[in-house]
C-alpha positions, 0 to 999 in steps of 0.5 A: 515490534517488527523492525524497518527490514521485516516490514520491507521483507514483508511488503517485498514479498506482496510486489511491493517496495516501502517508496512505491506509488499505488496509482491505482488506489483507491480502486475507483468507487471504493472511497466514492461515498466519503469523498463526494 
């Protein structure tokens, strides 16, 4: 199991923070079948 602070390092490490909002995902038309 990894624990809290790997996790946060990995997601740090792709630009981004455990907490951050992805505004922008799903990528429009990317969920578009199942929603509809």
């Amino acid at each position: 199991k990894k624990s809290l602070t790997e996790i946060k390092d990995v997601l740090a490490s792709r630009g981004l923070s455990l907490g951050s909002r992805l505004e922008n995902w799903p990528p429009a038309g990317f969920a578009r079948e199942e929603s509809a």
